[in-house]
C-alpha positions as CSV (number, residue, x, y, z in Angstrom):
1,X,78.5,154.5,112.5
2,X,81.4,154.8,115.3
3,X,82.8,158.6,115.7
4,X,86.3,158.1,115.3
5,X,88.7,159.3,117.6
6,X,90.7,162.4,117.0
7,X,93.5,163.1,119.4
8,X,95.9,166.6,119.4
9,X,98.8,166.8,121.6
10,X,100.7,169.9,121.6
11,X,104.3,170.4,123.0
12,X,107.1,171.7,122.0
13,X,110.3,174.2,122.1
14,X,112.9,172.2,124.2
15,X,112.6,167.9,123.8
16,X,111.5,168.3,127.7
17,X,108.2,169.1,126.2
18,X,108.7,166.8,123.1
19,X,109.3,163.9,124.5
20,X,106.7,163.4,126.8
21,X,103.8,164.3,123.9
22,X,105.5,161.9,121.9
23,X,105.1,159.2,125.0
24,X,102.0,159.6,125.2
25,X,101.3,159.6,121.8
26,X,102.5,155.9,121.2
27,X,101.1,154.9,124.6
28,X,97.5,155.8,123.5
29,X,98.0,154.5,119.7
30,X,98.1,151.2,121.0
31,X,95.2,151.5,123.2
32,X,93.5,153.0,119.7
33,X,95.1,152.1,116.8
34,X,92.6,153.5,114.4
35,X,92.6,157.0,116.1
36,X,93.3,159.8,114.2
37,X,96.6,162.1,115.9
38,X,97.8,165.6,115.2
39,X,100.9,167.2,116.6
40,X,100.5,171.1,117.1
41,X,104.2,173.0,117.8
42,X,105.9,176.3,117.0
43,X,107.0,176.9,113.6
44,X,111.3,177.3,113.2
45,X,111.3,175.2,116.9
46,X,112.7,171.6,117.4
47,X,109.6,170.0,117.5
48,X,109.0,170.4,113.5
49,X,111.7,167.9,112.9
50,X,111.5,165.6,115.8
51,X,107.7,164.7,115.7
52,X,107.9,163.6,112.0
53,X,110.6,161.8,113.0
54,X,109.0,160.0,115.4
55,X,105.6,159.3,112.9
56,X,103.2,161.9,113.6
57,X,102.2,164.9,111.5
58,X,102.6,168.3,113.1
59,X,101.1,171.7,112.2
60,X,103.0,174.3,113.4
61,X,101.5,177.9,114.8
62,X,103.6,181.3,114.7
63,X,104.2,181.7,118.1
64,X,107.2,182.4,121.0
65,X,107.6,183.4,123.9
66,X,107.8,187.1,125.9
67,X,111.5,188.0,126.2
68,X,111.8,188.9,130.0
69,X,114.3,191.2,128.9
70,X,113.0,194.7,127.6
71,X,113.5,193.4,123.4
72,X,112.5,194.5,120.4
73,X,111.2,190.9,119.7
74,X,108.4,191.3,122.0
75,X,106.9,194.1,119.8
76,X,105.9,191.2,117.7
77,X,104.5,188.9,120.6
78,X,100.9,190.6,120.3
79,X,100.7,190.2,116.4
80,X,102.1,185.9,117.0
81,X,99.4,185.3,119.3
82,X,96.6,186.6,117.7
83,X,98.0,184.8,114.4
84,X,98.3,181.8,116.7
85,X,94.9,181.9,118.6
86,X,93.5,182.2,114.6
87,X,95.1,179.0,113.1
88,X,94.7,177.3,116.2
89,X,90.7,177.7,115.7
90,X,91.0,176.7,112.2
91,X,93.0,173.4,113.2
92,X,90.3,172.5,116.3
93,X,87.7,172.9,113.4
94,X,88.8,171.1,110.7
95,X,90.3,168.4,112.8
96,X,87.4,168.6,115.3
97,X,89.5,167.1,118.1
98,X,87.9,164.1,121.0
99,X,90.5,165.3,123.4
100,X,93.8,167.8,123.0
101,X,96.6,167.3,125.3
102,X,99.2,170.1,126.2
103,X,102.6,169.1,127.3
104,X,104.3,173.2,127.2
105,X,105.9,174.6,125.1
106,X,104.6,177.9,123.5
107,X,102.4,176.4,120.6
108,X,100.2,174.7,124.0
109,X,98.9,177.8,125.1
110,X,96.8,179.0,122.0
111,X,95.3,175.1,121.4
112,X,94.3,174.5,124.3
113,X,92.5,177.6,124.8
114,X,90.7,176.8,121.3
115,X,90.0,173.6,122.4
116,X,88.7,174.2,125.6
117,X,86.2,177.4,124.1
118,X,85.3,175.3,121.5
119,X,84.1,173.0,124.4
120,X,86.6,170.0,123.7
121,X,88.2,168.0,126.4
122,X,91.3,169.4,127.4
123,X,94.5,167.3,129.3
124,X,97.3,169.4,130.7
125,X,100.2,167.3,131.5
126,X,102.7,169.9,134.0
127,X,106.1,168.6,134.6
128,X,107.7,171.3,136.7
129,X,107.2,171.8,140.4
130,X,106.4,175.5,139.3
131,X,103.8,175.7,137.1
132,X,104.0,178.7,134.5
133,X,101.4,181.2,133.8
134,X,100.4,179.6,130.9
135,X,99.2,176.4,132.2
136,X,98.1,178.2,135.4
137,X,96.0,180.6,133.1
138,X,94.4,176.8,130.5
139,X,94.1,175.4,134.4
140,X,91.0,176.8,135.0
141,X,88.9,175.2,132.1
142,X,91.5,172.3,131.8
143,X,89.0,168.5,132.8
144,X,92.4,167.0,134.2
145,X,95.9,168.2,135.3
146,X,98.3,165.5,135.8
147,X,101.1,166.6,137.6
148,X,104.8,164.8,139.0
149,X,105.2,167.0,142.3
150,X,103.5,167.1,145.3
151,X,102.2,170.6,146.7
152,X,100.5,171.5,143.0
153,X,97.3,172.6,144.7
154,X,98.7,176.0,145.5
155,X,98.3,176.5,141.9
156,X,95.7,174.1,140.5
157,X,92.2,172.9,141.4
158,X,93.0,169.7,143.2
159,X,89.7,168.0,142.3
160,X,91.3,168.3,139.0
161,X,95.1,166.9,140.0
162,X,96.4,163.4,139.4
163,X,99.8,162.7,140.5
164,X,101.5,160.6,137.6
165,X,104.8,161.7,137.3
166,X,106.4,162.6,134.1
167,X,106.7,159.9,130.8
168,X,110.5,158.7,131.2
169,X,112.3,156.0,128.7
170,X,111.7,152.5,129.3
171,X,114.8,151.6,128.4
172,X,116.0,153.3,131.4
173,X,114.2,151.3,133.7
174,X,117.2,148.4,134.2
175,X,120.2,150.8,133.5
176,X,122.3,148.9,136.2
177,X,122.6,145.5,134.8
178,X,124.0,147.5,131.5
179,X,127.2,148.4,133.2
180,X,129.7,146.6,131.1
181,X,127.9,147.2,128.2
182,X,127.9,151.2,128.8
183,X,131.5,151.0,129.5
184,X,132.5,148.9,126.3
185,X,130.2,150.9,124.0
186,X,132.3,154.3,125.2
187,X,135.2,153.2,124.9
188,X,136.2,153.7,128.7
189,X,138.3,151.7,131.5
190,X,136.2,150.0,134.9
191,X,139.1,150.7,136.9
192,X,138.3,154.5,137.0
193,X,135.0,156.6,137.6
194,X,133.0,158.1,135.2
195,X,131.0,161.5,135.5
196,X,128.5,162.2,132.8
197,X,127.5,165.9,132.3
198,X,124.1,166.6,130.6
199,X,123.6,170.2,129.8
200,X,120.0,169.8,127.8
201,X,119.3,168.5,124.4
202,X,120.7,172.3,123.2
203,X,123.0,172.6,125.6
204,X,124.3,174.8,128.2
205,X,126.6,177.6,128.6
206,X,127.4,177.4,131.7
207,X,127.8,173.8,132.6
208,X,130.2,173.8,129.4
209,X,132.4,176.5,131.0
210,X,132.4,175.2,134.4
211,X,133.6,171.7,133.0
212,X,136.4,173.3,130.8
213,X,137.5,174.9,133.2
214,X,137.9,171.8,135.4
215,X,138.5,169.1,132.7
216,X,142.3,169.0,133.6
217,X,141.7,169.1,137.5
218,X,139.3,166.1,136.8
219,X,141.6,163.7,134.5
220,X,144.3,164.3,137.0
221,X,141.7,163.0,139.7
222,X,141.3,160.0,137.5
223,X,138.2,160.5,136.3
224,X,136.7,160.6,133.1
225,X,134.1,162.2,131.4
226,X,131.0,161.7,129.1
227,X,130.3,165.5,128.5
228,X,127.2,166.0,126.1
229,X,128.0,170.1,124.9
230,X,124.8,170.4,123.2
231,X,124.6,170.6,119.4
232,X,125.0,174.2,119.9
233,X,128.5,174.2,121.4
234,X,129.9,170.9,120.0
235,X,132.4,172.6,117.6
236,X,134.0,174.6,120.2
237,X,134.9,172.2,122.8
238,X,135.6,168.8,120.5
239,X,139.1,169.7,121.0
240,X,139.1,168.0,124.5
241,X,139.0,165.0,123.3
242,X,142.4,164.5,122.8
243,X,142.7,163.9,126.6
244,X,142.7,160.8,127.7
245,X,139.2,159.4,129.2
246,X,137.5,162.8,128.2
247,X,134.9,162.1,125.1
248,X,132.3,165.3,124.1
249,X,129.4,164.5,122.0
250,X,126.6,167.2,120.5
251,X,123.8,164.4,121.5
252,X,123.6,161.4,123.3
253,X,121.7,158.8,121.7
254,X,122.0,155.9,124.2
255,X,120.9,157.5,126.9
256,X,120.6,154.4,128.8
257,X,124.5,153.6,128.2
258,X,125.0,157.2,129.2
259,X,123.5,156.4,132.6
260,X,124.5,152.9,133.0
261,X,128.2,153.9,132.7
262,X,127.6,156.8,135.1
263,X,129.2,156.8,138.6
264,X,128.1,160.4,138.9
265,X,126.3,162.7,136.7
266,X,126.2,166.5,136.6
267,X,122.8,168.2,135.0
268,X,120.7,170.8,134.8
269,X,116.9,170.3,136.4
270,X,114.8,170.2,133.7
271,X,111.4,168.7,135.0
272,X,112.2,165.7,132.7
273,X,115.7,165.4,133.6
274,X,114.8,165.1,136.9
275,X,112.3,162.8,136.2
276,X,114.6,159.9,134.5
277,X,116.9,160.3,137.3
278,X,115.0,159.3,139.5
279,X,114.4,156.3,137.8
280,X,118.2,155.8,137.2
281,X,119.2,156.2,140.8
282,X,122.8,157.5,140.3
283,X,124.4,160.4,142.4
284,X,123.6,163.9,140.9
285,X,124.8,167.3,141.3
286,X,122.3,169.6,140.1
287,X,123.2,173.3,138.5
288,X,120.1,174.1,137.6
289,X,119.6,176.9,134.8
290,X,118.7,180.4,136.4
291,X,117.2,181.8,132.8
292,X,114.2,179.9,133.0
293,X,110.5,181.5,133.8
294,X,109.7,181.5,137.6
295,X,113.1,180.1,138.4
296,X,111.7,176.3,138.0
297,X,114.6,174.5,137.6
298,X,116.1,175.7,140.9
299,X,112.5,174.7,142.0
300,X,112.5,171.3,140.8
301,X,116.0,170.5,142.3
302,X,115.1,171.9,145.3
303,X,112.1,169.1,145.5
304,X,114.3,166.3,145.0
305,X,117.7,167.8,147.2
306,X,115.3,168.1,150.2
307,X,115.0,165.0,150.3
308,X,118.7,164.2,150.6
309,X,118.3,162.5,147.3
310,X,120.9,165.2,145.5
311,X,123.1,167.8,145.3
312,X,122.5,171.5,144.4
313,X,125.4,173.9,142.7
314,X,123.9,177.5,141.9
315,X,125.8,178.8,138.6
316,X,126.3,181.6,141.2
317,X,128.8,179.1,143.6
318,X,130.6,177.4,140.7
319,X,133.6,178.5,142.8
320,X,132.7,175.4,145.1
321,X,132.4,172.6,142.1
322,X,135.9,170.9,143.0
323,X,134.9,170.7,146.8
324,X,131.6,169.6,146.6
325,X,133.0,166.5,143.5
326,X,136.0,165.5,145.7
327,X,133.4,165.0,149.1
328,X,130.9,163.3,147.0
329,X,133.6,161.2,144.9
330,X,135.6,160.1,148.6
331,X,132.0,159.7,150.0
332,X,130.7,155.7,149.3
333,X,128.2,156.5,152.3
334,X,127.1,159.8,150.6
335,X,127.1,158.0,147.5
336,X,124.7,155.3,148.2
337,X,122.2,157.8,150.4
338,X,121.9,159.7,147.2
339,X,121.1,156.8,144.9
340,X,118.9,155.0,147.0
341,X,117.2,158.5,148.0
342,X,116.5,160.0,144.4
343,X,115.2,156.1,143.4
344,X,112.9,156.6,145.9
345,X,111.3,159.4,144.3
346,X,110.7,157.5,141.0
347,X,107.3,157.3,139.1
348,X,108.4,154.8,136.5
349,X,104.8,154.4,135.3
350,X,104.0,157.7,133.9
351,X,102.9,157.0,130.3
352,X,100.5,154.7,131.4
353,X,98.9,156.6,134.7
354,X,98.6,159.5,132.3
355,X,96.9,157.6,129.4
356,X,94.2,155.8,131.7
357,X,93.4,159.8,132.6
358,X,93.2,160.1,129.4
359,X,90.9,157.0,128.3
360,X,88.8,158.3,131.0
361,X,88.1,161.3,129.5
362,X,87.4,159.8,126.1
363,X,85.3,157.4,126.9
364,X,82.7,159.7,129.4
């Protein structure tokens, strides 16, 4: 009788860590569609809702992260992880996993040490430029790391690195011939540019100030603005609206309109982020969040904008913004080096470079 094939991904807390799992997820179904999958995440995280959505059951572990802040939450860390490390055992048993797959996210760290003492095959897909010490710590016992920067070997075995890149939307791959379409489906005039601010799929603080406090200064500069606010700051700055070429929105669904209508786009640098726009080629200014572990996002930026392929704003400089928008908004030489620089840097195959890793494993 043929063992079947029982695949776990685990990922979660932020859809940077999501959306990849999920990638891969529907990438390998069609290479075995009779294979059994499991999703493991954090309970009360975003992951619980979005994974059923996208077809897959999900158990979820109680489990967070160390504030870096001295916090009474973190009295509770030691008690999570033990509870975590326990169910995760129980889950790697019952489901007796081929391979388990670990995108980040908190709920990765306890699996993939089960799996990996329980002597299953273990996949770590890293999408920063800065590993963190979880993944550093599952490295050593991890059969393949596949990673989307170059330079990982300060931190990894590199007999154990494959450079893939991070899973991205395919429906991002032909943005620019959707042009008119992006502009018609918004709403929005050709005759004047369009910046698009991303602040993450909860949004950002920071990036939400900065552009209220410029949103004036910019519509008298003739441009308007896409500005996603995150579903957590939606109800506070709707009220911009009302000025003309300025639309906010909690979530962006067509992300490949978002882009297409694009002329310039402000983000943070999420590793996945990062990732699509490269693929999308547009000018970016990155502010990349400074409350993140290790610093990483001012990490991954710094990858892409020493390569002249973008633009860095600290949250620290945000004095600068309207200097550094005007240059690159009168710049069409700037402009096009940028584009053509950051497309450059694109790994459009991802999904499938990680998935033949993958298959290896399986089938050795």
């Amino acid at each position: 009788m043929k063992q079947s094939i029982n695949i776990i991904l685990s990922g979660g807390g932020t859809g940077g860590h999501i959306y990849p799992a999920v990638s891969i997820a529907n990438e390998l179904k069609e290479k075995y569609p009779e294979a059994n999958f499991l999703f493991v995440g954090a309970k009360d995280r975003m992951e619980m809702e979005k994974v059923p959505q996208a077809g897959y059951k999900i158990e979820g572990l109680w489990i967070s992260g160390i504030q870096r802040s001295l916090s009474l939450k973190n009295l509770a860390f030691p008690f999570k992880l033990i509870s975590s490390l326990w169910n995760a055992f129980k889950i790697i048993r019952k489901f007796k996993p081929t391979i388990v797959i670990g995108t980040g996210g908190f709920a990765s760290g306890p699996t993939l040490y089960a799996a990996s003492v329980k002597g299953v095959k273990t996949v770590i897909q890293e999408q920063n430029s800065y590993p963190g010490i979880t993944n550093k710590l599952l490295s050593k016992k991890a059969d393949k790391i596949c990673v989307a920067y170059d330079g990982l070997e300060r931190f990894f075995l590199a007999d154990k690195i494959v450079k893939t890149g991070n899973p991205v939307r395919q429906d991002l791959l032909d943005v620019t011939s959707k042009k008119e379409e992006a502009i018609n489906f918004f709403g929005l005039k050709s005759n004047k540019k369009i910046l698009v601010v991303i602040g993450g799929s909860l949004g950002a603080r920071a990036l939400n100030n900065l552009i209220e406090k410029q949103i004036n200064w910019l519509v008298e500069n003739e441009v308007q603005v896409i500005w996603q606010t995150g579903k957590l700051y939606y109800e506070e700055f709707k009220k911009y609206d009302n000025l003309e070429g300025v639309q906010t929105h909690a979530f962006l669904n067509r992300m490949d309109l978002t882009y297409a209508a694009a002329d310039f786009i402000i983000s943070r640098a999420g590793a996945g982020s990062i990732s699509e726009l490269c693929i999308v080629g547009k000018p970016v200014i990155f502010i990349p969040s400074p409350n993140v572990a290790e610093d990483h996002q001012t990490k991954n930026a710094l990858s892409v904008v020493t390569k002249d392929a973008a633009l860095l704003l600290k949250e620290s400089e945000l004095n600068m913004f309207q200097n550094m928008f005007l240059e690159l908004k009168n710049d069409e030489k700037l402009q096009q080096k940028l584009s053509e620089n950051i497309k450059a840097l694109a790994l459009p195959n991802a999904t499938k470079d990680i998935v033949k890793e993958i298959e290896k494993l399986i089938n050795s």
